[in-house]
RODO-2510 file (C-alpha; in nm, 4 decimals, decimal comma):
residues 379
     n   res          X          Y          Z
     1     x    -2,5704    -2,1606     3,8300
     2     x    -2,3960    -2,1090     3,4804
     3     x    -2,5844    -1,7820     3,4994
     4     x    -2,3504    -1,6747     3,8268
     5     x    -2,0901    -1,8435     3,6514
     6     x    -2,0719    -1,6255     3,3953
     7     x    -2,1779    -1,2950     3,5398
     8     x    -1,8434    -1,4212     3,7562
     9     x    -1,6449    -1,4455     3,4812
    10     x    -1,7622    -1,0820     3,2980
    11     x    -1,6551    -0,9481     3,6301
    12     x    -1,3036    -1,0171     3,6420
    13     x    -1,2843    -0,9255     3,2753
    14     x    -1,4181    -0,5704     3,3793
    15     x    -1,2146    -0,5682     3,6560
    16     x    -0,8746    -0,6743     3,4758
    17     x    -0,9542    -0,4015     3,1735
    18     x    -1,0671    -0,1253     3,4156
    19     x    -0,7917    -0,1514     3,6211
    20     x    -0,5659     0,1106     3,4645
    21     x    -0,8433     0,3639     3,5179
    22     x    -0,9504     0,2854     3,8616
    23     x    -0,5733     0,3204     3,9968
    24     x    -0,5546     0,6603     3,8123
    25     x    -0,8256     0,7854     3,9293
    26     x    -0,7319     0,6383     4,2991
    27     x    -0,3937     0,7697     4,2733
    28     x    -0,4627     1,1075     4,4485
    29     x    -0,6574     0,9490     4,7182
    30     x    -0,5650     0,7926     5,1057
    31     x    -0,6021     0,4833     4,9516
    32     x    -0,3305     0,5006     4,7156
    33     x    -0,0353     0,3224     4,9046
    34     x    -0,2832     0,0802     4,9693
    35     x    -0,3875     0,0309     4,5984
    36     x    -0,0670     0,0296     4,5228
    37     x     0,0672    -0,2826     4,7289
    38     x    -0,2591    -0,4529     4,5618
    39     x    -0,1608    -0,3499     4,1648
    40     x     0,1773    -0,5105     4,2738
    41     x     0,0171    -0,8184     4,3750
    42     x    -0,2124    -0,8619     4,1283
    43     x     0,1197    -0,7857     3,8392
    44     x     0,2523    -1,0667     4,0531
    45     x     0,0072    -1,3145     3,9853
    46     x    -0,1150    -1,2139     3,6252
    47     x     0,2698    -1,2451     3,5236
    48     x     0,2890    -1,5242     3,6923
    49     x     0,3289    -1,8568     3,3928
    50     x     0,1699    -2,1151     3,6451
    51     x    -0,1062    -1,9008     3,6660
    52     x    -0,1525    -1,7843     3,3148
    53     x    -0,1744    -2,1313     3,2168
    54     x    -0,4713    -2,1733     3,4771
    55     x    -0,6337    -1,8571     3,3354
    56     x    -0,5923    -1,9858     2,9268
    57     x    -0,7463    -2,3413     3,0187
    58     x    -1,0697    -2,1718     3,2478
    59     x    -1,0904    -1,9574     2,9294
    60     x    -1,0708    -2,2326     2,7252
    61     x    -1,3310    -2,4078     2,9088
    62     x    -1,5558    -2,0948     2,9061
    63     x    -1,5053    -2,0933     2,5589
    64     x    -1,6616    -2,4117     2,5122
    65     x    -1,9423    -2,3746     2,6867
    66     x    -2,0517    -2,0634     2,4877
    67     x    -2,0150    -2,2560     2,2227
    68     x    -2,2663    -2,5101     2,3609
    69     x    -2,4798    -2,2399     2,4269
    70     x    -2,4671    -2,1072     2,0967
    71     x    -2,4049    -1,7942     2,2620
    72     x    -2,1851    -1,5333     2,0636
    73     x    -1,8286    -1,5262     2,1863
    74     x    -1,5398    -1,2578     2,2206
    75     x    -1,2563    -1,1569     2,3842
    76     x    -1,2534    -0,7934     2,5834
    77     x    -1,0350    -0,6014     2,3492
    78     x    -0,8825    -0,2686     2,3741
    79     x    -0,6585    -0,0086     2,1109
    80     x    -0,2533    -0,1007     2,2306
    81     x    -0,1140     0,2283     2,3795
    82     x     0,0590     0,4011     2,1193
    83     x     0,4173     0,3113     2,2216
    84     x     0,3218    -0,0552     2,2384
    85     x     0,4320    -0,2349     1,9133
    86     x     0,2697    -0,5194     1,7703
    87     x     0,5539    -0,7595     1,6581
    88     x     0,5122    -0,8272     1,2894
    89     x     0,5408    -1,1733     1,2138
    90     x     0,8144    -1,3520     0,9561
    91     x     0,5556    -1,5088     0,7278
    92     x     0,7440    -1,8652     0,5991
    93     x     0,7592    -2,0019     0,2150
    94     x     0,4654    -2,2716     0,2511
    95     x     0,5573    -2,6501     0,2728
    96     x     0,2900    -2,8409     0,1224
    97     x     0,0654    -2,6306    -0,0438
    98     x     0,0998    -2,2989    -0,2565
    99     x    -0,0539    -2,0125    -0,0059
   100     x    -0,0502    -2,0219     0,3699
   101     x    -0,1985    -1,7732     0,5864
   102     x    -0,0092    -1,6312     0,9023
   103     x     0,1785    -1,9544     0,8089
   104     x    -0,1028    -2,1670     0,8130
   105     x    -0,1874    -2,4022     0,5213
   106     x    -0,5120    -2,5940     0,5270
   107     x    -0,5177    -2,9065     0,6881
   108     x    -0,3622    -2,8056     1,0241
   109     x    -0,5402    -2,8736     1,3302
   110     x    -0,6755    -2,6180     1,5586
   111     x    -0,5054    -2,7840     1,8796
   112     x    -0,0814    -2,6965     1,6544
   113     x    -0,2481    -2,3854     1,5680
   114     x    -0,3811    -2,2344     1,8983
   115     x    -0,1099    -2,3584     2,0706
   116     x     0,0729    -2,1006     1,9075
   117     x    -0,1715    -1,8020     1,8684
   118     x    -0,3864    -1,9129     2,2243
   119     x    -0,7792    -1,9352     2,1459
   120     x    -0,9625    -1,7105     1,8899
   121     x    -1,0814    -1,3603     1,9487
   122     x    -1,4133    -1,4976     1,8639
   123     x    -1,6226    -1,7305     1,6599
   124     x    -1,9011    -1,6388     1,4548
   125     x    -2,1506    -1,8583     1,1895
   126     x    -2,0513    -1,8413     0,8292
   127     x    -2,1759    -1,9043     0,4684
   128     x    -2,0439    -2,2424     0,5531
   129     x    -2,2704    -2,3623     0,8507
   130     x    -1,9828    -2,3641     1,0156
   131     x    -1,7584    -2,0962     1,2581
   132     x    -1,5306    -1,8677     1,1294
   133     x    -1,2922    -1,8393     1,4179
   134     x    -1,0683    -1,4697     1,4782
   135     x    -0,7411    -1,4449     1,5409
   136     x    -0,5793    -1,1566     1,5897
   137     x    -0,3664    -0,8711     1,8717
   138     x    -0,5603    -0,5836     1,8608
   139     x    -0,6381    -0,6641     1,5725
   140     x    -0,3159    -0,6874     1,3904
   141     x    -0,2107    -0,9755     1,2284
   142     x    -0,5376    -1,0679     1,1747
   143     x    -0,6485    -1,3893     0,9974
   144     x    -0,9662    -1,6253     1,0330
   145     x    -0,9545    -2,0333     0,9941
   146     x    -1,2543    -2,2387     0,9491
   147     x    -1,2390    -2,5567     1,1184
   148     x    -1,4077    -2,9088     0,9778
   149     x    -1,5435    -3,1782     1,1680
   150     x    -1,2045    -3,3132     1,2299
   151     x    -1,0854    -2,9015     1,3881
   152     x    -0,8796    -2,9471     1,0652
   153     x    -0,8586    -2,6062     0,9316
   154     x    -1,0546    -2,6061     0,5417
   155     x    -1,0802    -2,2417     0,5638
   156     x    -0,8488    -1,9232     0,5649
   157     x    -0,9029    -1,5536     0,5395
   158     x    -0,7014    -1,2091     0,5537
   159     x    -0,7196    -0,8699     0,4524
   160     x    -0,3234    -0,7760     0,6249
   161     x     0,0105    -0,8380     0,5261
   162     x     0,0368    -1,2096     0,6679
   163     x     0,0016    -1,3918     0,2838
   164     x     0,3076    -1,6564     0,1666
   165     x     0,3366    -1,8478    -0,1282
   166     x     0,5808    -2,0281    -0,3112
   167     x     0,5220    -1,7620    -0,6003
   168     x     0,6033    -1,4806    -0,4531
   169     x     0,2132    -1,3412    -0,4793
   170     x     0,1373    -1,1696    -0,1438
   171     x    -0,0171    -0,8479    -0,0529
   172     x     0,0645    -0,5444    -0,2864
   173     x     0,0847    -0,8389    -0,5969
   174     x    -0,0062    -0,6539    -0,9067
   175     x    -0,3585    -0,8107    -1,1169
   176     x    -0,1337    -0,8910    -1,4068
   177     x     0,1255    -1,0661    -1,2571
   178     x    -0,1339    -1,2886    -1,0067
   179     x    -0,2995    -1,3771    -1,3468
   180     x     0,0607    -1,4544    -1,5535
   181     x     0,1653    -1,6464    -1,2858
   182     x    -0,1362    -1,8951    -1,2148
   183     x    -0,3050    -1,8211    -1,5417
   184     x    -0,6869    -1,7322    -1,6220
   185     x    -0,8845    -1,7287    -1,3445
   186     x    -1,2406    -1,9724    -1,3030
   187     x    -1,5044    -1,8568    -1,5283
   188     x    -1,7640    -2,0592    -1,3401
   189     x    -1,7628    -2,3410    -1,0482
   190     x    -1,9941    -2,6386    -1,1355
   191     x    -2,1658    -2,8168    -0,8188
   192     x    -2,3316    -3,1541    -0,9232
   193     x    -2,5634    -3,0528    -1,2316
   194     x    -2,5527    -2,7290    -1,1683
   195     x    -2,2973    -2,4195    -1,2902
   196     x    -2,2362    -2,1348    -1,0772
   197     x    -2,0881    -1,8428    -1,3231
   198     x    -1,8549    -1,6541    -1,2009
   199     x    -1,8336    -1,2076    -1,1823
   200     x    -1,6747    -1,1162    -1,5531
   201     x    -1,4514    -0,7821    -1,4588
   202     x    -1,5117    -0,8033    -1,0852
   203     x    -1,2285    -0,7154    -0,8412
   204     x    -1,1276    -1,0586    -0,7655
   205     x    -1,0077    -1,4004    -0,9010
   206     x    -1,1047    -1,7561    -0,8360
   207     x    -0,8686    -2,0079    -0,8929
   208     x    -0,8873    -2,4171    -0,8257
   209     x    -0,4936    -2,4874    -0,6805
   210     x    -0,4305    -2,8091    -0,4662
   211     x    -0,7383    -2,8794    -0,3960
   212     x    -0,8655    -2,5563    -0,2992
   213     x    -1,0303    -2,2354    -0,3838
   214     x    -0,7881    -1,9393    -0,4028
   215     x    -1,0198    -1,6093    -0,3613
   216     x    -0,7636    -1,3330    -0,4375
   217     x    -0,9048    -0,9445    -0,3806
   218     x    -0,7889    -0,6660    -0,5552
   219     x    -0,7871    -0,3189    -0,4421
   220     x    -0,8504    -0,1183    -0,7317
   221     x    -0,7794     0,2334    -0,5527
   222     x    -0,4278     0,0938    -0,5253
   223     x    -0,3450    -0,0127    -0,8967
   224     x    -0,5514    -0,3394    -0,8472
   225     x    -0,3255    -0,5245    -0,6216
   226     x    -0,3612    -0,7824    -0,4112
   227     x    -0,6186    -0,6612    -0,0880
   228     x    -0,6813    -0,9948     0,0664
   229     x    -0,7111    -1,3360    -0,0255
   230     x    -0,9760    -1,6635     0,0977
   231     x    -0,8360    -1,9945     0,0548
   232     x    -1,1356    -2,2986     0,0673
   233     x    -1,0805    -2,6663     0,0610
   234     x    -1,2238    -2,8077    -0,2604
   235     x    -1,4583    -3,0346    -0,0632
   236     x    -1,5862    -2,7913     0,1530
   237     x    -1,7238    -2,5580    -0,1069
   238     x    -1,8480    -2,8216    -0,3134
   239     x    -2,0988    -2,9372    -0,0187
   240     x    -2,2287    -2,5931     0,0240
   241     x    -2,5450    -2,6252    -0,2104
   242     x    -2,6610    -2,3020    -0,3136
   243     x    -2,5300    -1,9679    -0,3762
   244     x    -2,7058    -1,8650    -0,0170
   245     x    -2,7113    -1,9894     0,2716
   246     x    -3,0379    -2,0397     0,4470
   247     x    -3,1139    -1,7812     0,6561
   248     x    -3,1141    -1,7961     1,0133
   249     x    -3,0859    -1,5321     1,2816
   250     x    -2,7573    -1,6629     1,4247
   251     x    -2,6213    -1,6227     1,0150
   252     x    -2,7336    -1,2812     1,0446
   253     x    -2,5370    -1,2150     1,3314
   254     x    -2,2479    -1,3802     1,2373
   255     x    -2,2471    -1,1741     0,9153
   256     x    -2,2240    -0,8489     1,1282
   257     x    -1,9837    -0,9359     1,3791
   258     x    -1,7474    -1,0663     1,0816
   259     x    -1,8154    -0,7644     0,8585
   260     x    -1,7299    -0,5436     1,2334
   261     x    -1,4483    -0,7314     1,2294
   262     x    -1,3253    -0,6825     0,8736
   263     x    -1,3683    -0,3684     0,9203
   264     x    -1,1313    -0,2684     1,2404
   265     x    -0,8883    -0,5328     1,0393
   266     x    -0,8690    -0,3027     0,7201
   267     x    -0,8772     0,0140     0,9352
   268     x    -0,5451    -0,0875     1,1540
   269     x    -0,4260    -0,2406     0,7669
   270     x    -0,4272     0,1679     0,6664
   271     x    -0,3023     0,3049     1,0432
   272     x    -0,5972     0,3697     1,1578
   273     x    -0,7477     0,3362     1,5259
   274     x    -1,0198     0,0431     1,6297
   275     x    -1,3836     0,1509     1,6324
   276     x    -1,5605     0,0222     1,9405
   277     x    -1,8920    -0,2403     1,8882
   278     x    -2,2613    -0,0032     1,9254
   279     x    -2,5046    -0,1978     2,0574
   280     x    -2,7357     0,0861     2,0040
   281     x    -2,6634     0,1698     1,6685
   282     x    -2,6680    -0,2114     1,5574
   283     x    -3,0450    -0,1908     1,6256
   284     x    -3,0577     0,0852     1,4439
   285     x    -2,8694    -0,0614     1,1268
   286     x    -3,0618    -0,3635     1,1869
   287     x    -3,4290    -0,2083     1,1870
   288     x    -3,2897    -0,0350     0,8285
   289     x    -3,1747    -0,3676     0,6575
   290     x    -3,4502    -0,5522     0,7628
   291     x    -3,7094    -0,2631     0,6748
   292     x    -3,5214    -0,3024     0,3101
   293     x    -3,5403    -0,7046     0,2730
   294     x    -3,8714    -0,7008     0,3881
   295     x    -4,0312    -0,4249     0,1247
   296     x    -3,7410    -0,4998    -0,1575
   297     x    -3,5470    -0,1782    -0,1834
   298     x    -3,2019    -0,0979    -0,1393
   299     x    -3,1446     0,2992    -0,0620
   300     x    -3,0158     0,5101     0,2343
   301     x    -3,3777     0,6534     0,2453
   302     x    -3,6127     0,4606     0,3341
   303     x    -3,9673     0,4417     0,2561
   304     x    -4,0656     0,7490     0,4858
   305     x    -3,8552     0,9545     0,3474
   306     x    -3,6091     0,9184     0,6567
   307     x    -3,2219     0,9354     0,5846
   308     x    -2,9507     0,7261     0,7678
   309     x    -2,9157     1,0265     1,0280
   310     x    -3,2756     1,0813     1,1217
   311     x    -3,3108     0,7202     1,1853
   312     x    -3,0278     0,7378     1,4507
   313     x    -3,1556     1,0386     1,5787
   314     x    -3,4779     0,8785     1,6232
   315     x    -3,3387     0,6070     1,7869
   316     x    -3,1853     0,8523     2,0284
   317     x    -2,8288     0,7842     1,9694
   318     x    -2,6669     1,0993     1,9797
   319     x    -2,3447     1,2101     1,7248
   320     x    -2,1802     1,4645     1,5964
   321     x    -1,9808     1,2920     1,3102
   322     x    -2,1935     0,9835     1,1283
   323     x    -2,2288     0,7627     0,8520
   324     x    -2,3982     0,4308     0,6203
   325     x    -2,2370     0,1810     0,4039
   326     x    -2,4703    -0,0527     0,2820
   327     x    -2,4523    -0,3581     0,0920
   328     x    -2,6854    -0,6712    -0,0825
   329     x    -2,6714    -0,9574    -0,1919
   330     x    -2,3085    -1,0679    -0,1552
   331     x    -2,2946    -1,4182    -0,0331
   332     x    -2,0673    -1,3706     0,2472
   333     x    -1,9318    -1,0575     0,5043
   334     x    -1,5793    -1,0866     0,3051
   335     x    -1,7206    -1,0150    -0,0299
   336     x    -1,9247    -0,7765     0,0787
   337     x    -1,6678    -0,5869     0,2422
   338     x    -1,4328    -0,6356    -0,0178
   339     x    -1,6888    -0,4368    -0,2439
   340     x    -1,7348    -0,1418     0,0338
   341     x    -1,3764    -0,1356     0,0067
   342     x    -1,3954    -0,0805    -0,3783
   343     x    -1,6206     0,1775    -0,3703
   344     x    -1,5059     0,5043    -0,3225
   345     x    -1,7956     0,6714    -0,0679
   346     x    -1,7938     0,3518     0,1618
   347     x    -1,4441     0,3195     0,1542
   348     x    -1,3960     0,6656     0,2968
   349     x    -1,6610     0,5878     0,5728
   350     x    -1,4575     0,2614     0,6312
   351     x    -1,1403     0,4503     0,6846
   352     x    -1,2310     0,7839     0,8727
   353     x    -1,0024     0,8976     1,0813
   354     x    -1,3082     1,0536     1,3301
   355     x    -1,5462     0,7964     1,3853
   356     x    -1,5279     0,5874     1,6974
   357     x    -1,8396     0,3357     1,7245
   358     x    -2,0068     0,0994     1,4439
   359     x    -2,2259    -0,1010     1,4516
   360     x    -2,3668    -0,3987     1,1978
   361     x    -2,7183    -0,4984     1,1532
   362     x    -2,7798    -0,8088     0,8700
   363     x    -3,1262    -0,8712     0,7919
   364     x    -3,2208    -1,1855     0,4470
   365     x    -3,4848    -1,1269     0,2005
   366     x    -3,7090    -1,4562     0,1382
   367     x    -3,4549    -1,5624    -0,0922
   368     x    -3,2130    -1,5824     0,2042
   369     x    -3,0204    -1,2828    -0,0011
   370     x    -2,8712    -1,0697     0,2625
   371     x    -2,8542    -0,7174     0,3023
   372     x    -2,5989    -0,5272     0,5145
   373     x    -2,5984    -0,1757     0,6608
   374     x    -2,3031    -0,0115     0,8650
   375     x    -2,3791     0,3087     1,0724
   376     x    -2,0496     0,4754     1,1941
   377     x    -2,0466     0,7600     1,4490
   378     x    -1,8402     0,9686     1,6950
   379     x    -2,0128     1,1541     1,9442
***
């Protein structure tokens, strides 16, 4: 039954997104009058706020169940037509706390903040062993809130111009002045008996402010200014024992849809069109990073000598245009990211113009270190 139900559900989602493409290609046809007093119908109803409501509280409800499922969720999305703007939104001085996010500060509740911004794009496991939960049109203004028992958010992430702060620090901050206005960053974070140092000369800062962890990225291919910025309740990160998180398939996947993710966020941050989730090619990157946890290497070319493109082409996934990034050992998608970003050869597979699919494959070594590979492509 929730089988049918679902199946159901992916239906109309096809149905709704296909739509534009059907009626073209129906225009020319006997049917078209036709088709065309049905597109007005269906305009009618879609547009319709009585309606919409019903459609955002099903969702909602199919949302939840998902969850329950532990089943991977996200939204159908699709690149905006070029003449369709994305309203930028007036990010507001903060009221309580020093940063907010898309105007969010920690401690809000999910129900005040999807009532604005309707449900999230998707949620995915974190670091955390908790959801990291998307938010985002097409992906512009795109943020992520973590949610506590309470659906109190104790988490906040973005890599876009939606940063505030009663400082004046936002995107585009220089290093120096993030550092001569809240002073030297952590050295280390201590967790019961034990002391977790912290990067020396890495490209971000950690700094403890109201409670909370202030992760501020710098991009160091644009004068070191601020790229992004994390903001984690005190408590939170002090009950995450470890520097890893166990590993666990679901982790692994919820590392590569976040790093996807990051990535389409960053691209549309520099202009740049959405790549579309590979299903094919995850397997691919997938087979690669666990091939490299599992015999402890890190390389493009693997043990048999094969490089990135002979393994896709021996998966059968044809390109003409392709590309790796790969990563290990970074604790989370966001820092490892945040590196690709910061190195010049992944950051230029990150942000090229030509590719059209990616896809993410996350595989732990028996240290529960993970490693990450990207394969972009255009075919």
């Amino acid at each position: 039954m929730m089988r049918r139900f679902l199946i159901l559900i992916a239906c109309c989602c096809v149905l709704y997104f296909s739509w534009p493409v059907l009626a073209k290609k129906l225009e020319k046809t006997d049917f078209n009058q036709s088709f065309t007093h049905i597109q007005s119908d269906i305009d009618d109803i879609k547009d319709n706020p009585e309606t919409r409501e019903k459609l955002n509280t099903l969702y909602k409800e199919v949302q939840q169940v998902l969850n329950q499922l532990e089943l991977p969720f996200e939204l159908p999305h699709k690149s905006p037509p070029k003449d369709e703007p994305v309203e930028k939104i007036e990010v507001k001085t903060p009221s309580r706390q020093m940063f907010s996010i898309h105007n969010v500060e920690l401690g809000e509740t999910k129900e005040k903040i999807e009532h604005q911004l309707g449900v999230a794009k998707r949620t995915s496991l974190n670091e955390y062993e908790t959801n990291w939960h998307t938010y985002h049109n097409h992906y512009r203004n795109f943020f992520m809130v973590m949610y506590d028992k309470n659906n109190q958010a104790a988490g906040l992430y973005t890599n876009q111009d939606v940063i505030s702060s009663k400082n004046g620090i936002r995107l585009g901050t220089p290093k120096e002045t993030v550092r001569t206005t809240l002073g030297a960053p952590l050295t280390n974070i201590q967790k019961g008996m034990v002391i977790y140092q912290l990067e020396k000369d890495s490209d971000y800062d950690v700094f403890l402010i109201d409670k909370m962890y202030v992760t501020i990225f710098y991009d160091k291919h644009k004068g070191n200014t601020v790229t992004a910025m994390q903001l984690i309740r005190k408590d939170f990160e002090q009950s995450k024992t470890g520097l890893y998180t166990k590993a666990s398939p679901k982790l692994e996947e919820g590392f590569e849809y976040q790093l996807f993710d990051l990535t389409n966020a960053a691209r549309v941050q520099h202009q740049l069109p959405i790549l579309s989730w590979d299903e094919h090619v995850r397997e691919t990157a997938r087979k690669h990073s666990t091939d490299m946890a599992v015999h402890h290497y890190f390389d493009h070319t693997n043990l048999k000598g094969q490089s990135p493109f002979d393994r896709m082409k021996e998966d059968q996934i044809i390109f003409y245009l392709a590309g790796e990034n790969l990563a290990y050992g970074q604790f989370s998608s966001i820092f490892a990211h945040e590196g690709l970003m910061n190195s010049l050869g992944h950051r230029e597979n990150i942000l090229k113009k030509g590719y059209k699919y990616l896809g993410v494959g996350v595989a732990f070594n028996n240290q529960s270190q993970p490693y990450y590979t990207e394969n972009f492509y255009a075919k």
